[in-house]
HTML snippet that shows the backbone in 3Dmol.js (N, CA, C, O; Angstrom):
<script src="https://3Dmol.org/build/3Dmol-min.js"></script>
<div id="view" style="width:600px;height:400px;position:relative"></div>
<script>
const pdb = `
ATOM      1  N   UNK A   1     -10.290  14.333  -1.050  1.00  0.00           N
ATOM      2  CA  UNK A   1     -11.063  14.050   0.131  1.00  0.00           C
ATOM      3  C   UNK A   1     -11.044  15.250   1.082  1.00  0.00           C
ATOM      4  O   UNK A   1     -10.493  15.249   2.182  1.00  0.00           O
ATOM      5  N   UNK A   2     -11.716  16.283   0.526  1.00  0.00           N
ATOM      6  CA  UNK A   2     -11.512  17.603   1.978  1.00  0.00           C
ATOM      7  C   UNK A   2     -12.526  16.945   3.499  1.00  0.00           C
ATOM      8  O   UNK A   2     -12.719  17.625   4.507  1.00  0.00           O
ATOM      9  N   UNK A   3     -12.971  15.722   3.329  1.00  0.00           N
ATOM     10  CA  UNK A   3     -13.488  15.689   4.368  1.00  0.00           C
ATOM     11  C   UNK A   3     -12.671  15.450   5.506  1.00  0.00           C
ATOM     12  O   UNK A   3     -12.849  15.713   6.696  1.00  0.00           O
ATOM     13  N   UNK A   4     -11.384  14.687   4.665  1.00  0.00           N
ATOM     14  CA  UNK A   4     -10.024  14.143   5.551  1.00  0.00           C
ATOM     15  C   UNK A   4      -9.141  15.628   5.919  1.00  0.00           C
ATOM     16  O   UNK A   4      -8.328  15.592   6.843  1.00  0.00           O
ATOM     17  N   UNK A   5      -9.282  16.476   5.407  1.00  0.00           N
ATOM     18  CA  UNK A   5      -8.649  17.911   5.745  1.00  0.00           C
ATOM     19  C   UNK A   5      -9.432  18.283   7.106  1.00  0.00           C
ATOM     20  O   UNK A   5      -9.002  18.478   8.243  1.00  0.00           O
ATOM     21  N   UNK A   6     -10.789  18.312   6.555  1.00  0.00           N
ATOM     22  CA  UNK A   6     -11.721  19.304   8.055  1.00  0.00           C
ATOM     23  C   UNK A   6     -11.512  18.199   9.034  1.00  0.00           C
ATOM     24  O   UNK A   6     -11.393  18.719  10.143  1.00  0.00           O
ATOM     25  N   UNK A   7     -11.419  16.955   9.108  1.00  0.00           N
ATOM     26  CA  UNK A   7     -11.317  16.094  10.216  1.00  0.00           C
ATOM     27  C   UNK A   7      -9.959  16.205  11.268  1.00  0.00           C
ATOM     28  O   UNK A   7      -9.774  16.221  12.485  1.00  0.00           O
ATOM     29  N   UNK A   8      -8.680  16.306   9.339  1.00  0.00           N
ATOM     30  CA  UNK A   8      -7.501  16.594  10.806  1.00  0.00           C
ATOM     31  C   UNK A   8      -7.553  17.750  11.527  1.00  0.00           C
ATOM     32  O   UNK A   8      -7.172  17.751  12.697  1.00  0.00           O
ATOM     33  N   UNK A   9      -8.141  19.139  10.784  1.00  0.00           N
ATOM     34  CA  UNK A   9      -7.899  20.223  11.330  1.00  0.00           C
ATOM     35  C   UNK A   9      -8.774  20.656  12.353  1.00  0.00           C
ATOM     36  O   UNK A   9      -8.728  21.750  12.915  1.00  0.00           O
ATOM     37  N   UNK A  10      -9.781  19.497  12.616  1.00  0.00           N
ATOM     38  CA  UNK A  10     -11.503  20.018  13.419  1.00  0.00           C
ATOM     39  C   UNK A  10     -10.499  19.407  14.594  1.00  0.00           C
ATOM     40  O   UNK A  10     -10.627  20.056  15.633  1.00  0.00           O
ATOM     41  N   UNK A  11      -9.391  18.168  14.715  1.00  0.00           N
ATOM     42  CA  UNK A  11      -9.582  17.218  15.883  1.00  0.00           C
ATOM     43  C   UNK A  11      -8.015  17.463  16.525  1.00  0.00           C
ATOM     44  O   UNK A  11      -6.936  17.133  16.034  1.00  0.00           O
ATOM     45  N   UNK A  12      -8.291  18.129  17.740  1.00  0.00           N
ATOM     46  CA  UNK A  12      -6.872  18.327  18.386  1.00  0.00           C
ATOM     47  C   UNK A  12      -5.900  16.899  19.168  1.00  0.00           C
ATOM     48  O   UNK A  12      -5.870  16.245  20.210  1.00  0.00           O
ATOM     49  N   UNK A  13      -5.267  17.000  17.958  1.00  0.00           N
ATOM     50  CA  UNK A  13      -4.634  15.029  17.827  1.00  0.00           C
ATOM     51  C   UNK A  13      -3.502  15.323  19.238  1.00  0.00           C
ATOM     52  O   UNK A  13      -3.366  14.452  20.097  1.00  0.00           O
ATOM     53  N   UNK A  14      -2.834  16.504  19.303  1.00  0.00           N
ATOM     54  CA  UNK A  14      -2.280  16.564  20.031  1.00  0.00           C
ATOM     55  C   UNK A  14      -2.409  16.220  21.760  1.00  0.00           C
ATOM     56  O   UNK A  14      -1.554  15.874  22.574  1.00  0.00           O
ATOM     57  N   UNK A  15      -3.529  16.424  21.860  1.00  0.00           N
ATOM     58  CA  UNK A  15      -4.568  16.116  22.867  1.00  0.00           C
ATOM     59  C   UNK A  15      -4.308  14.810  23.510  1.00  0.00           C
ATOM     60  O   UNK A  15      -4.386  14.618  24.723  1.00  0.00           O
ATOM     61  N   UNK A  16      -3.944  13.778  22.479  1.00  0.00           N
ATOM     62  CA  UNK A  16      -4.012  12.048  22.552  1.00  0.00           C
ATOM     63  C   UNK A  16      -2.399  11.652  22.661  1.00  0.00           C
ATOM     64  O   UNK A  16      -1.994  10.519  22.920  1.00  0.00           O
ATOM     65  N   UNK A  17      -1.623  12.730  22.429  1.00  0.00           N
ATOM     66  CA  UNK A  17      -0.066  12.544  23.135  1.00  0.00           C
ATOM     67  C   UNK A  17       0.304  11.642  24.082  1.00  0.00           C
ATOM     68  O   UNK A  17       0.850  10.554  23.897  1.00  0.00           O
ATOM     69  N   UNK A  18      -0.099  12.273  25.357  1.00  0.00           N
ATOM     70  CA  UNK A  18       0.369  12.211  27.053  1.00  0.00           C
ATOM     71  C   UNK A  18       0.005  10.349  26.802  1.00  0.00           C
ATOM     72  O   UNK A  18       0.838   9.480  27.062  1.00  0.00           O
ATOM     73  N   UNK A  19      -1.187  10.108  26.339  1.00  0.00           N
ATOM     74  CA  UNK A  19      -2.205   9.322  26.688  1.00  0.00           C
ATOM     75  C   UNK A  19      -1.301   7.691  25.571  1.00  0.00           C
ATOM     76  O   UNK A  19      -1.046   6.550  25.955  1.00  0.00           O
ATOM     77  N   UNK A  20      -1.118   8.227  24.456  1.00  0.00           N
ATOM     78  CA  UNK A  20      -0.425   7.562  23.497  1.00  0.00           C
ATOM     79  C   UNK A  20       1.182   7.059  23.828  1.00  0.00           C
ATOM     80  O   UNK A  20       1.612   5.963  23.469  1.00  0.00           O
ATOM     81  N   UNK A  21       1.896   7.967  24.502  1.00  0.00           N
ATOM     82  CA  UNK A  21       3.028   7.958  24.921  1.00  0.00           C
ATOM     83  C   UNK A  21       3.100   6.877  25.775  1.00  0.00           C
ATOM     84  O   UNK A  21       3.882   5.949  25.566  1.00  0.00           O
ATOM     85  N   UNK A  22       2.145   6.927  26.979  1.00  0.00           N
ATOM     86  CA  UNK A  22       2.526   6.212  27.911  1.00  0.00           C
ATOM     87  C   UNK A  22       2.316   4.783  27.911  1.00  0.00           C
ATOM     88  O   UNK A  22       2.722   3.918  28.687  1.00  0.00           O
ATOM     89  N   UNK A  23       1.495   4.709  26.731  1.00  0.00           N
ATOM     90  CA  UNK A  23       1.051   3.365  26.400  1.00  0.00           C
ATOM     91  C   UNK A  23       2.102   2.803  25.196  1.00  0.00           C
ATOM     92  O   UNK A  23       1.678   1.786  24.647  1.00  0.00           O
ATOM     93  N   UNK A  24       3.483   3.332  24.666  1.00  0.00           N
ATOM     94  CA  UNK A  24       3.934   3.134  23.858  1.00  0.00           C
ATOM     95  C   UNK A  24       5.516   3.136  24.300  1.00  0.00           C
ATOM     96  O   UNK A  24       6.543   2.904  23.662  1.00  0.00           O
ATOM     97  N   UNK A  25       5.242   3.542  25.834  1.00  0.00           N
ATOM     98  CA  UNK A  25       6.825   3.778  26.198  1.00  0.00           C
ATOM     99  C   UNK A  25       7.371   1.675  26.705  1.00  0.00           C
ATOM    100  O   UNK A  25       6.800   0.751  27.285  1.00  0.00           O
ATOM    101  N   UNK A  26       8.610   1.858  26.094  1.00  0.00           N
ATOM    102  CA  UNK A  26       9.360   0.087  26.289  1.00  0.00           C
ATOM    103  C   UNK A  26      10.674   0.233  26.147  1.00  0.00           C
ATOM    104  O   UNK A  26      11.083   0.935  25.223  1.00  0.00           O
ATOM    105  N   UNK A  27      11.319  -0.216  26.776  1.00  0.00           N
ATOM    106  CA  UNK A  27      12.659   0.450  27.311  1.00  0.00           C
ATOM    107  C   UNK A  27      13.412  -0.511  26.244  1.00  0.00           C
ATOM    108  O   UNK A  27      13.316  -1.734  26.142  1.00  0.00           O
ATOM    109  N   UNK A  28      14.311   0.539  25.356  1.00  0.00           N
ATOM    110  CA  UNK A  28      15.061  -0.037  24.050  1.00  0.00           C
ATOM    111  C   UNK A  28      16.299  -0.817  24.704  1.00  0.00           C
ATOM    112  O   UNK A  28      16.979  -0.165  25.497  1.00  0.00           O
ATOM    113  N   UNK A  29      16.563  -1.794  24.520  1.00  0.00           N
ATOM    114  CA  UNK A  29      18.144  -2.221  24.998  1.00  0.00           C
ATOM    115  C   UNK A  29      19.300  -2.050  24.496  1.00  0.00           C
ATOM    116  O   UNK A  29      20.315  -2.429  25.082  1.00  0.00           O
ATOM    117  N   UNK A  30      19.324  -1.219  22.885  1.00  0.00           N
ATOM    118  CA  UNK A  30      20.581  -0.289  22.436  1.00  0.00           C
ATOM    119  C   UNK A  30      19.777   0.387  21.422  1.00  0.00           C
ATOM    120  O   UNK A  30      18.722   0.071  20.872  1.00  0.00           O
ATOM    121  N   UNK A  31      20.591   1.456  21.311  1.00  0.00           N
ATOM    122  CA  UNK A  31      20.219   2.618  19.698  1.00  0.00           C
ATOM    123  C   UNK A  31      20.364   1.758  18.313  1.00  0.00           C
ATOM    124  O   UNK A  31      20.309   2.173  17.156  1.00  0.00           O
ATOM    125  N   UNK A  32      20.565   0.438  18.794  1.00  0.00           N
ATOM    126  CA  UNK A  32      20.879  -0.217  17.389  1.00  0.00           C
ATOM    127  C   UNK A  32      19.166  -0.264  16.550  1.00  0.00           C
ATOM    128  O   UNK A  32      18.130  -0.017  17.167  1.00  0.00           O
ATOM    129  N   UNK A  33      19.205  -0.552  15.388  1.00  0.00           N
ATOM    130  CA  UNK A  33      18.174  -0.697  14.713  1.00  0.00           C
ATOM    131  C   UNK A  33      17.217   0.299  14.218  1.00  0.00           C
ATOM    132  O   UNK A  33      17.526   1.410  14.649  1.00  0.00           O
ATOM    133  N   UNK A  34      16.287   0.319  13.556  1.00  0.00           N
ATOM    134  CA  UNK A  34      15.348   1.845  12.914  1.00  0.00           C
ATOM    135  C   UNK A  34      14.930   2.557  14.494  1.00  0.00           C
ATOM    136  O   UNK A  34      14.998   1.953  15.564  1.00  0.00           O
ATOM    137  N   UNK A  35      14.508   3.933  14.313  1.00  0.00           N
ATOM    138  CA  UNK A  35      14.007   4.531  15.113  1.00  0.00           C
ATOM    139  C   UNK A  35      12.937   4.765  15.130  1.00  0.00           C
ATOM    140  O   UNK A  35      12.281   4.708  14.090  1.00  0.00           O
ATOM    141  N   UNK A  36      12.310   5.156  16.473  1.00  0.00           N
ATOM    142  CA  UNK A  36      10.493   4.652  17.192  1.00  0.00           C
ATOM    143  C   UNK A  36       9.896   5.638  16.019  1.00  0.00           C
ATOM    144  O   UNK A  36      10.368   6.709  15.638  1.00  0.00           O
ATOM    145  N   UNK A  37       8.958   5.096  15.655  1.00  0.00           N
ATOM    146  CA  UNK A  37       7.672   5.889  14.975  1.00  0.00           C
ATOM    147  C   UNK A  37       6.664   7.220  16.026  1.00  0.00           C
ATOM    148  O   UNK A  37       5.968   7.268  17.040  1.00  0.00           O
ATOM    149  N   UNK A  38       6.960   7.724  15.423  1.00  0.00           N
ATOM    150  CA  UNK A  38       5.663   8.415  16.275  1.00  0.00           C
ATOM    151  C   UNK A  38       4.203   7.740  16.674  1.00  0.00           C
ATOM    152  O   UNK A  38       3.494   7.203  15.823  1.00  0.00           O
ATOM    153  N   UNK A  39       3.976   7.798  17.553  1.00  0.00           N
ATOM    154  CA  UNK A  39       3.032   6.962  18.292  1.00  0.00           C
ATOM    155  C   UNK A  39       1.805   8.010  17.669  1.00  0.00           C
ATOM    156  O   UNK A  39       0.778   7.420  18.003  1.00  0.00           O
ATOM    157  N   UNK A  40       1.499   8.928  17.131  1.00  0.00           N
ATOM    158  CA  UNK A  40       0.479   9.986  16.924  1.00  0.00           C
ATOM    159  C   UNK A  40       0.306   9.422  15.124  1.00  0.00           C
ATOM    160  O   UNK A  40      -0.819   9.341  14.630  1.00  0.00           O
ATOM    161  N   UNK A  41       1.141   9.192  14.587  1.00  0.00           N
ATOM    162  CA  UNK A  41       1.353   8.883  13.363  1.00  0.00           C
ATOM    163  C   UNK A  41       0.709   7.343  13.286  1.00  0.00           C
ATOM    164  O   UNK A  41       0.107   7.061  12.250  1.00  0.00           O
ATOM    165  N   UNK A  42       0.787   6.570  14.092  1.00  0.00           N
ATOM    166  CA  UNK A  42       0.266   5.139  14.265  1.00  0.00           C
ATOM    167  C   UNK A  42      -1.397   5.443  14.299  1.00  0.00           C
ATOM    168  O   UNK A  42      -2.238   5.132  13.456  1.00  0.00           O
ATOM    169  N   UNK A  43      -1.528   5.998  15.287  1.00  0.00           N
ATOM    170  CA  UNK A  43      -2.598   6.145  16.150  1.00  0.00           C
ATOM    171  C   UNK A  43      -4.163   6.708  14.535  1.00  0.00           C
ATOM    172  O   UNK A  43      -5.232   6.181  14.227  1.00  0.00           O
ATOM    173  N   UNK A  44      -3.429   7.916  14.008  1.00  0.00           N
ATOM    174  CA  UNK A  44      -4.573   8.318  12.995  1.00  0.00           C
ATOM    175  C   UNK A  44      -4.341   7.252  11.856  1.00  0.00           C
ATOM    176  O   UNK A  44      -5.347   6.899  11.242  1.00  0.00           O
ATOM    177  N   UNK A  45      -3.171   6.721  11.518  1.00  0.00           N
ATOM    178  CA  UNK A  45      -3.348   5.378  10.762  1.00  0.00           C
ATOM    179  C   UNK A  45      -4.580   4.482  11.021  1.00  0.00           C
ATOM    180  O   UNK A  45      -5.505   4.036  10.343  1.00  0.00           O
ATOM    181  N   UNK A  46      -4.168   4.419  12.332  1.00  0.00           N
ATOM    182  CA  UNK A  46      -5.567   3.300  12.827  1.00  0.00           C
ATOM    183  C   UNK A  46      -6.487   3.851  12.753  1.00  0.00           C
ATOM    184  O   UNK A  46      -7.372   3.022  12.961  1.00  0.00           O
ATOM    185  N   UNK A  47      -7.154   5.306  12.483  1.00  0.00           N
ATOM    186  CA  UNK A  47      -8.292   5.754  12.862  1.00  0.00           C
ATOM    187  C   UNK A  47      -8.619   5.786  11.178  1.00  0.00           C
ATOM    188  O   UNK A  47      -9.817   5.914  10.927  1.00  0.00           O
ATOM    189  N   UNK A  48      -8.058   5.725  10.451  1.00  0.00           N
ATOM    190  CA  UNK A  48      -7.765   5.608   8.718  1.00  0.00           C
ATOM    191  C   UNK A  48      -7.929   4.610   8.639  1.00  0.00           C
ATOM    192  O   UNK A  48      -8.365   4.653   7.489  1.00  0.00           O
ATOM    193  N   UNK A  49      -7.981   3.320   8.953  1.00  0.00           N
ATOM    194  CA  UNK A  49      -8.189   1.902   9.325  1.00  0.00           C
ATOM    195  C   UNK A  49      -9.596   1.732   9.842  1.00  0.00           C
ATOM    196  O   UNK A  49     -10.049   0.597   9.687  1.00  0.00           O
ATOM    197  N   UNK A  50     -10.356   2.584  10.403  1.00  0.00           N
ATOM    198  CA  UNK A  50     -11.561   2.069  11.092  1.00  0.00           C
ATOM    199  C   UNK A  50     -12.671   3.232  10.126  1.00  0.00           C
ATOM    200  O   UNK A  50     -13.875   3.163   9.882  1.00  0.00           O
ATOM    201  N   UNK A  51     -11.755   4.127   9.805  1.00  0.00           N
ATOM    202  CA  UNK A  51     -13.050   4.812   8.425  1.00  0.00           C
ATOM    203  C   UNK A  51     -13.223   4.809   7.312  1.00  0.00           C
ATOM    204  O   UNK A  51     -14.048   5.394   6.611  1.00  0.00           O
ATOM    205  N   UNK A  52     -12.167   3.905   7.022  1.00  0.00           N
ATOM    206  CA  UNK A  52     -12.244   2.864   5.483  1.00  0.00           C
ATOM    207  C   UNK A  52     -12.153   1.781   5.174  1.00  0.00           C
ATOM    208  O   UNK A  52     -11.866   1.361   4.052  1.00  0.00           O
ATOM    209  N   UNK A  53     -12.519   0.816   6.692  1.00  0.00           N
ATOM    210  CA  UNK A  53     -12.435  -0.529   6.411  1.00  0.00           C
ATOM    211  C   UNK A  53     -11.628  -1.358   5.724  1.00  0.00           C
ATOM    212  O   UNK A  53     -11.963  -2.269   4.967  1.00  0.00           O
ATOM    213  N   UNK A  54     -10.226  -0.892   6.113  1.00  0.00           N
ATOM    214  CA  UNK A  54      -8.961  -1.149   5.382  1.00  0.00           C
ATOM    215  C   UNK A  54      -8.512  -2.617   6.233  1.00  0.00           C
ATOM    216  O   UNK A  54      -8.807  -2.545   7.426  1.00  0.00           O
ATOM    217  N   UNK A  55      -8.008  -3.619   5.920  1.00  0.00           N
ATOM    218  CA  UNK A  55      -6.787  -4.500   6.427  1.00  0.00           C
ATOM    219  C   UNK A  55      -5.554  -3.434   6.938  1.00  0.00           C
ATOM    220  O   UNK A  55      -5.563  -2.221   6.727  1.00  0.00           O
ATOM    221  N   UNK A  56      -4.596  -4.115   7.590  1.00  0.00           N
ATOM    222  CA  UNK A  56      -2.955  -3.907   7.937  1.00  0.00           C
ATOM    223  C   UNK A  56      -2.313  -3.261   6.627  1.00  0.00           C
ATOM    224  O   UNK A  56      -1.706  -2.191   6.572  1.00  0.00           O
ATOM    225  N   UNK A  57      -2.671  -4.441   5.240  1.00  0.00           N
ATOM    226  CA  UNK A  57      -1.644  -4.243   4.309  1.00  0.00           C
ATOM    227  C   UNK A  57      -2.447  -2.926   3.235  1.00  0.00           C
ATOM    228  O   UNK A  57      -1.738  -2.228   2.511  1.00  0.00           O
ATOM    229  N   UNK A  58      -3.852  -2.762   3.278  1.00  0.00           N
ATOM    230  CA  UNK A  58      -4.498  -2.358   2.421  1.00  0.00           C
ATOM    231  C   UNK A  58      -4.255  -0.810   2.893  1.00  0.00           C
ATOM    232  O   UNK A  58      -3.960   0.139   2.167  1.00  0.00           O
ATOM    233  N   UNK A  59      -4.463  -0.815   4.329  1.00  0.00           N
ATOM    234  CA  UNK A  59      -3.905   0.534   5.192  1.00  0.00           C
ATOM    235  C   UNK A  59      -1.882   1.232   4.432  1.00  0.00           C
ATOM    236  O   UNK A  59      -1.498   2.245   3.848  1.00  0.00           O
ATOM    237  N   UNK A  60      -1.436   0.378   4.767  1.00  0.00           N
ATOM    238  CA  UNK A  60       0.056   0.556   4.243  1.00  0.00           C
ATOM    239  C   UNK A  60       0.121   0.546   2.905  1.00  0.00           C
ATOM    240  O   UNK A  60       1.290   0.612   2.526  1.00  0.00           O
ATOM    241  N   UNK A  61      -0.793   0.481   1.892  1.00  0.00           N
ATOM    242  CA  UNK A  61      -0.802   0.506   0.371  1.00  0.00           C
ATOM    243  C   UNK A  61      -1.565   2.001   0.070  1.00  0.00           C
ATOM    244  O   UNK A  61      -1.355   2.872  -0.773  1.00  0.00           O
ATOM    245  N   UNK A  62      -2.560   1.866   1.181  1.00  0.00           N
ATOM    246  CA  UNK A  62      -3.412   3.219   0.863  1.00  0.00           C
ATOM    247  C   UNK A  62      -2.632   4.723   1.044  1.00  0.00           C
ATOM    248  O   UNK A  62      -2.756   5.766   0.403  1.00  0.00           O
ATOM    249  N   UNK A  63      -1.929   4.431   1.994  1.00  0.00           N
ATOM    250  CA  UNK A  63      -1.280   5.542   2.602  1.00  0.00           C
ATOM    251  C   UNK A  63       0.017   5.809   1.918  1.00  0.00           C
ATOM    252  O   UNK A  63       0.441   6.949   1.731  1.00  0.00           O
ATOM    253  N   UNK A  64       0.642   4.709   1.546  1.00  0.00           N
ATOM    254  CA  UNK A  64       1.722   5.267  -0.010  1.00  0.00           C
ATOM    255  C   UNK A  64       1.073   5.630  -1.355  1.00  0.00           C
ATOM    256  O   UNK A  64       1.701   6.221  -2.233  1.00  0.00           O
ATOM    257  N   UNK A  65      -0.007   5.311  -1.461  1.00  0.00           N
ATOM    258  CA  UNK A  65      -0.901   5.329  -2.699  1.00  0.00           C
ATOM    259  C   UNK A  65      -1.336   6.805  -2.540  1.00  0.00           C
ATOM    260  O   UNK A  65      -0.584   7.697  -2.934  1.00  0.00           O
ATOM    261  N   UNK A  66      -2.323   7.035  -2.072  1.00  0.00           N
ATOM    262  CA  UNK A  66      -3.144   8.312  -1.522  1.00  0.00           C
ATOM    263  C   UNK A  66      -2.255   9.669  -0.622  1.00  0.00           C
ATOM    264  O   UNK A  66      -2.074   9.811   0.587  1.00  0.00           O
ATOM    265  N   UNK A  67      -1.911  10.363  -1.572  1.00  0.00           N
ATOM    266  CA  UNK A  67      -1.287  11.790  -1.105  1.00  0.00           C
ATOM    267  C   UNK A  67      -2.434  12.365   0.233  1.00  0.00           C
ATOM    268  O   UNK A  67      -2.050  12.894   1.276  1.00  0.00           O
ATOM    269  N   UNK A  68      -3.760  12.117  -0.108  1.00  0.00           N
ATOM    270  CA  UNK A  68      -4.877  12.833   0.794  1.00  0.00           C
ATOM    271  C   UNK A  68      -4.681  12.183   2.346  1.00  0.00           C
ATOM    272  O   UNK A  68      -4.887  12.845   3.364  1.00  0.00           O
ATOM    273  N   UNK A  69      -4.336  11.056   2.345  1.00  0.00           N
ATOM    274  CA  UNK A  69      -3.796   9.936   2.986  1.00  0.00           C
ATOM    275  C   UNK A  69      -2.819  10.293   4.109  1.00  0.00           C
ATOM    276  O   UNK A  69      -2.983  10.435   5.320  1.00  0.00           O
ATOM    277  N   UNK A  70      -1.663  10.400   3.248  1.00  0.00           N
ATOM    278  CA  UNK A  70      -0.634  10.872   3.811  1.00  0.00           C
ATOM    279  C   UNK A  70      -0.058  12.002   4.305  1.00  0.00           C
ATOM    280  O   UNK A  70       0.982  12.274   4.905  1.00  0.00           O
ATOM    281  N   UNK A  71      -1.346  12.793   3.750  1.00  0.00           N
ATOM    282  CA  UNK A  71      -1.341  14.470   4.476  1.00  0.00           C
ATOM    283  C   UNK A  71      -1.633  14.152   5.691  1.00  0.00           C
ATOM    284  O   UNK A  71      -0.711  14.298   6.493  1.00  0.00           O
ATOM    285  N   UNK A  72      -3.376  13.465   6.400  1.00  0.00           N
ATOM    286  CA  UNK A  72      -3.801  13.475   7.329  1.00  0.00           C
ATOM    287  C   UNK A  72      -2.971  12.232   8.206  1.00  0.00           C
ATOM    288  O   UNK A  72      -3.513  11.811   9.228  1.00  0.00           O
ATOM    289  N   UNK A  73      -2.120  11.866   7.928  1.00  0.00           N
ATOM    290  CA  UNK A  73      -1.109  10.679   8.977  1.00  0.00           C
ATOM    291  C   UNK A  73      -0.506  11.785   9.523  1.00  0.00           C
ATOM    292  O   UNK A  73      -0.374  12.053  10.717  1.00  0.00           O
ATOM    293  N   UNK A  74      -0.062  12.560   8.322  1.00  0.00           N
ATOM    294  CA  UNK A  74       1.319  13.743   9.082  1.00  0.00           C
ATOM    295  C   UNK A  74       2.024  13.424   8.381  1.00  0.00           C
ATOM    296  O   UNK A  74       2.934  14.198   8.677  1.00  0.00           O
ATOM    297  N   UNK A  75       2.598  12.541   7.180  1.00  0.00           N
ATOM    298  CA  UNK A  75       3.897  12.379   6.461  1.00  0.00           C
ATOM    299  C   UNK A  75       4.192  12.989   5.064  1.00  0.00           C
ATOM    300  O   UNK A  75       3.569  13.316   4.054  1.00  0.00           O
ATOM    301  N   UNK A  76       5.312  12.974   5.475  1.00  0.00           N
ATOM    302  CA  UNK A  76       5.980  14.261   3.744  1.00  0.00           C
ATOM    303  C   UNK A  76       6.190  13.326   2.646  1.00  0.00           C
ATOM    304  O   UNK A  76       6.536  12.198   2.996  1.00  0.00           O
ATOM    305  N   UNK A  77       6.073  13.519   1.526  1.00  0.00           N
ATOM    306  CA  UNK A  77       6.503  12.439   0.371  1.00  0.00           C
ATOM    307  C   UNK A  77       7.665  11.718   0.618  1.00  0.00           C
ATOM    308  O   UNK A  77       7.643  10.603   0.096  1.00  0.00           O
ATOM    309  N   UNK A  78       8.804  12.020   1.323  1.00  0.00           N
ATOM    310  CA  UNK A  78       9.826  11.557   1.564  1.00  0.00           C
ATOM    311  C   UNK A  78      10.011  10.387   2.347  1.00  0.00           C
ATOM    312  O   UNK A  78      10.837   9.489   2.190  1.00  0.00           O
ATOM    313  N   UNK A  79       9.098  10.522   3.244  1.00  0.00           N
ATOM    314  CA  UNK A  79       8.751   9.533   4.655  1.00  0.00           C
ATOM    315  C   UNK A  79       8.360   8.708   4.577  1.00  0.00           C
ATOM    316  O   UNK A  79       7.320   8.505   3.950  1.00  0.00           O
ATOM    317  N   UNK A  80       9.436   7.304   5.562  1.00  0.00           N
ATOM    318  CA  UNK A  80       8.832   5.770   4.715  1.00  0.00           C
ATOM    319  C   UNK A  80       7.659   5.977   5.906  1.00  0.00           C
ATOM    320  O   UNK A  80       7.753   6.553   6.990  1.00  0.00           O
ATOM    321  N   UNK A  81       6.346   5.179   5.191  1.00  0.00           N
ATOM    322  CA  UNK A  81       5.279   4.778   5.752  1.00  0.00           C
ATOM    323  C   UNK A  81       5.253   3.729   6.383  1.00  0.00           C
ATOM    324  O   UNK A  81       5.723   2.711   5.875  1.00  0.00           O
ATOM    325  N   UNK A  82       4.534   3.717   8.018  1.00  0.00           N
ATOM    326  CA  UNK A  82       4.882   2.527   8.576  1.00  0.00           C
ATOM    327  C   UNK A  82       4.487   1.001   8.199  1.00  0.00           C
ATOM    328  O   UNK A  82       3.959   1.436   7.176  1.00  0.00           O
ATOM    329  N   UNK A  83       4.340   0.067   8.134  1.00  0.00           N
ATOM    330  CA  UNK A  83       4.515  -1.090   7.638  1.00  0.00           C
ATOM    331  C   UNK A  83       3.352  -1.939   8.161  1.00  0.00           C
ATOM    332  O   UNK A  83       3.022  -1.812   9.340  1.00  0.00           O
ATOM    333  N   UNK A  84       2.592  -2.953   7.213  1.00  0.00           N
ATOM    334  CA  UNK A  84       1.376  -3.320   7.890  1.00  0.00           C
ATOM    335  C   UNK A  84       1.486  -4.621   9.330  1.00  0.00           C
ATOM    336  O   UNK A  84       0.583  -5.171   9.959  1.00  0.00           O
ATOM    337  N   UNK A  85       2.908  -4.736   9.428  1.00  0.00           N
ATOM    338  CA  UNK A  85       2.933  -5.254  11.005  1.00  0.00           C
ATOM    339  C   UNK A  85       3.216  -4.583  12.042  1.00  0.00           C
ATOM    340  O   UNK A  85       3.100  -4.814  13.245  1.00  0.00           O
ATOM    341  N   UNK A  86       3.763  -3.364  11.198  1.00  0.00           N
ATOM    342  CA  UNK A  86       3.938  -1.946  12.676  1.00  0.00           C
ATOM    343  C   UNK A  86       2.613  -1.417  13.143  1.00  0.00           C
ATOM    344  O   UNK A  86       2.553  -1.077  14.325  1.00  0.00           O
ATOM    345  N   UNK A  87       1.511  -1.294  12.374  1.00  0.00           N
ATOM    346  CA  UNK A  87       0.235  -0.730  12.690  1.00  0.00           C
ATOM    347  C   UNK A  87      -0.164  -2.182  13.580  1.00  0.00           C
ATOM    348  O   UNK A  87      -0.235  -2.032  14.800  1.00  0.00           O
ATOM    349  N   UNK A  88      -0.416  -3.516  13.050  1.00  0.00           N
ATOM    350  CA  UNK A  88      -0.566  -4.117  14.028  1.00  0.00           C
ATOM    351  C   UNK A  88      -0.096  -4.410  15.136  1.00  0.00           C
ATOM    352  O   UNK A  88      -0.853  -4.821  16.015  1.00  0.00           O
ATOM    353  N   UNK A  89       1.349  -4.261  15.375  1.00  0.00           N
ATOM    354  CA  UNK A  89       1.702  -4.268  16.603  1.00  0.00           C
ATOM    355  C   UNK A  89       1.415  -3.068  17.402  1.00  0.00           C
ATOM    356  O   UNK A  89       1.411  -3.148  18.630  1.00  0.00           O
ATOM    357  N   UNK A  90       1.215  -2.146  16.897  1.00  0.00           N
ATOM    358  CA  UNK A  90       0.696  -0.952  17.815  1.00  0.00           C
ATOM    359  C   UNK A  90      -0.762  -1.255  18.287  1.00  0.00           C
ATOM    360  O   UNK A  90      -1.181  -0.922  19.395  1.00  0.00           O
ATOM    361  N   UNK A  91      -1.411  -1.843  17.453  1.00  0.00           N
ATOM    362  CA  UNK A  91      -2.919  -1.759  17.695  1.00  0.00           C
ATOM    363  C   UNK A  91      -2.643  -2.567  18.919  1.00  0.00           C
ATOM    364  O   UNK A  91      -2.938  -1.955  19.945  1.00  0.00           O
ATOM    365  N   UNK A  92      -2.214  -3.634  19.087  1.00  0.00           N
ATOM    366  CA  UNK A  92      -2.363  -4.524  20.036  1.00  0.00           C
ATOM    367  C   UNK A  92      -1.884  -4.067  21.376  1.00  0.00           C
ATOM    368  O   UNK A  92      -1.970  -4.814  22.350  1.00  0.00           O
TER     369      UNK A  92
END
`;
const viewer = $3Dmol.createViewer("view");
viewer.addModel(pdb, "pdb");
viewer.setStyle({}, {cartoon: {color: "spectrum"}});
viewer.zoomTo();
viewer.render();
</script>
């Protein structure tokens, strides 16, 4: 899919930080449990979600499935992919 290459590299994601952050900040009540996802990593999920007419779970299958996928999220082969109730709770 080089169209998913020229898209991440045409669109300055960084841009949607400040804006993403502040809408994602919730005050943890201990370090216990997994640690926060990147809110930038959610965010082009969802936008991977609205240009392939994916579900929650079909999104979280595609994106372990599809290397092309998981380039344009931002994640390394190593990296668990977030989970199809983490994308929905972000969306919301």
């Amino acid at each position: 899919m080089p169209v998913l290459k020229s898209l991440a590299d045409s669109i300055p994601w960084e841009s949607f930080r400040p804006l993403l952050d502040k809408g994602y900040e919730h005050e943890r009540k201990s370090n216990a449990g997994r640690k926060r996802i990147d809110p930038l990593i959610l965010f082009k999920m969802l936008v991977l979600q609205q240009l392939f007419n994916l579900s929650d779970e079909e999104l979280e299958f595609q994106v372990n499935d599809r290397r092309s996928l998981e380039e344009f999220v931002g994640l390394g082969v190593m990296t668990s992919i977030p989970d199809a109730t983490t994308v929905a709770f972000f969306r919301e």
